[in-house]
C-alpha positions, 0 to 999 in steps of 0.5 A: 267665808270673807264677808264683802267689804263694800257695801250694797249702794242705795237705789235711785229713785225714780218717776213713777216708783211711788213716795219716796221712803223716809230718809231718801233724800228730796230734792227741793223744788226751787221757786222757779220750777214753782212759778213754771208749774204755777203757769202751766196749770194757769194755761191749761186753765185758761185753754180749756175754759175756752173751749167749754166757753165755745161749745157751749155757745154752740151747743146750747142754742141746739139743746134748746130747740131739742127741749122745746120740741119736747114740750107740750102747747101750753108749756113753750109759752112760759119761761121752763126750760126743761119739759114737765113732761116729755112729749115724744109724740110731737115728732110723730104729728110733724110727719102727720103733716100733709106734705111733709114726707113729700119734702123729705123725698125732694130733698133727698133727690135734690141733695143726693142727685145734685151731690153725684153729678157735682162730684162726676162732672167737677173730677175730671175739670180738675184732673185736668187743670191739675195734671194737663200741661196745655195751653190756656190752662191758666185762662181755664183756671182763671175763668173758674176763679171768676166764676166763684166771685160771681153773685148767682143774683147776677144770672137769677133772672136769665136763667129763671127765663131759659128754664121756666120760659124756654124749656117749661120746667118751672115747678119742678128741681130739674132747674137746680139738678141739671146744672150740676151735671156740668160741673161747680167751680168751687167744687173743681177749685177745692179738687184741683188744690187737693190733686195738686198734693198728688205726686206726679210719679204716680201718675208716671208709674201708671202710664208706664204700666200701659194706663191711659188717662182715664184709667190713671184716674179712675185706678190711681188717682180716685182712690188716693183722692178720697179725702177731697172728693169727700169734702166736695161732696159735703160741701155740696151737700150741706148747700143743696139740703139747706138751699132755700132760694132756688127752691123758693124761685122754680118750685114755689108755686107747686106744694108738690116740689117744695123742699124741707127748707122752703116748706119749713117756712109753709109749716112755722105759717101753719103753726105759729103758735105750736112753737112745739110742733115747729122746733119739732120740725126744726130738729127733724130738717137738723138731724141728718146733716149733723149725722152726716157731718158726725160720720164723714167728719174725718174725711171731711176736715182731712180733705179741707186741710190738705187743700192747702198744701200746694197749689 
């Protein structure tokens, strides 16, 4: 047998195949990929020391109003920061409240009813200022603009006078949820910027199907809408369960119609010295719209941004 003549070469070292054996030759690291690395590492540093900085910022004032409510009387008059003893049964006294279940129930009517209408009456506005060619579109745009700009302060007065003097729904929502039937001119313009991200050709399909349309609407472009109509309906909601000023116009003098925001200020009067009971409250007023935020998060921020897009 002939023994081979050439030798086996030596194999390559490569990333992630561990250190490198004795004898391998290194290669050195020059000072300017040290500086690079020196300066990335700085970054990341800095980036997310930012980050900490602001959640913290945020967080905080929450973690505080959560430890609070878990304090017993005595113990949210001194400088602790966490409970002794961890008083769990604060919130079962905050629904012992009288009324306070009564507030829940209104406010989910007012945020829930005043969400659906929103949503069922601002879709086909911006449908239509989206999709339509006809004339005065840009009139009809232009007026809903205008609409966004105008203080509700403005109309306080001659709507407070329809709705308490004129129709006799003073003490009740009916003032706050009826309007939203006819549509929200912030809720139509966010709309319209997302279905202008809509390709016509969609549109055209379905029609050449035989769609008419409201069909193509209803079919085609609700389900590709999804992300926009959810961040309108976010939106809406978050303002209609944290409204405090048409509560406190319509429903002030009936305890009966109050919501959890203008009854929470009823409940701090009640107990202005149970700082315990109040941040209690406080949480329970909190809890679901950070849980619903939390959930719907992701269609929320994708709906905002593609809003953007086009228009």
């Amino acid at each position: 047998m002939t023994q081979a003549s050439e030798t086996t070469p030596a194999p390559v070292a490569r990333a992630g195949d561990g250190p490198a054996k004795s004898g391998a030759p290194r290669t050195p690291v020059t000072p300017a990929e040290r500086t690079a690395r020196r300066k990335a590492l700085l970054e990341w540093i800095a980036v997310h020391a930012l980050g900490v900085a602001a959640a913290l910022f945020f967080v905080l004032p929450f973690v505080f109003v959560v430890l609070t409510s878990l304090m017993n009387g005595s113990q949210t008059l001194s400088r602790d920061l966490v409970p002794d003893t961890w008083e769990w049964g604060n919130y079962a006294k905050v629904f012992d409240t009288p009324g306070f279940l009564t507030w829940w129930k209104n406010t989910l009517l007012y945020a829930g009813a005043g969400t659906a209408l929103t949503v069922a009456s601002s879709v086909p506005v911006a449908y239509a200022l989206a999709k339509f060619r006809f004339r005065g579109r840009n009139l009809s745009l232009m007026l809903v603009i205008s609409m966004m700009m105008l203080p509700p302060q403005v109309v306080v007065i001659p709507m407070y006078l329809f709705w308490a003097k004129q129709l006799d729904l003073s003490g009740t929502l009916w003032p706050l949820i009826i309007p939203m039937a006819f549509g929200d001119a912030f809720s139509i313009f966010l709309l319209r910027q997302f279905l202008m991200t809509i390709p016509n050709e969609y549109l055209d399909a379905a029609k050449v199907d035989g769609c008419g349309d409201l069909r193509t609407l209803l079919k085609v472009v609700l389900p590709m809408a999804r992300p926009g109509i959810a961040a309108v309906a976010l939106f809406q909601f978050f303002y209609a369960w944290n409204d405090y000023f048409g509560p406190q116009i319509y429903a002030s003098e009936n305890p009966g119609a109050w919501t959890l925001s203008y009854g929470l200020e009823s409940f701090k009067g009640a107990h202005h010295t149970d700082w315990n009971l109040t941040m209690a409250a406080t949480v329970l007023v909190m809890a679901p719209v950070i849980l619903v935020f939390f959930f719907a998060q992701k269609a929320f921020v994708e709906g905002v941004t593609l809003t953007g897009v086009k228009g």
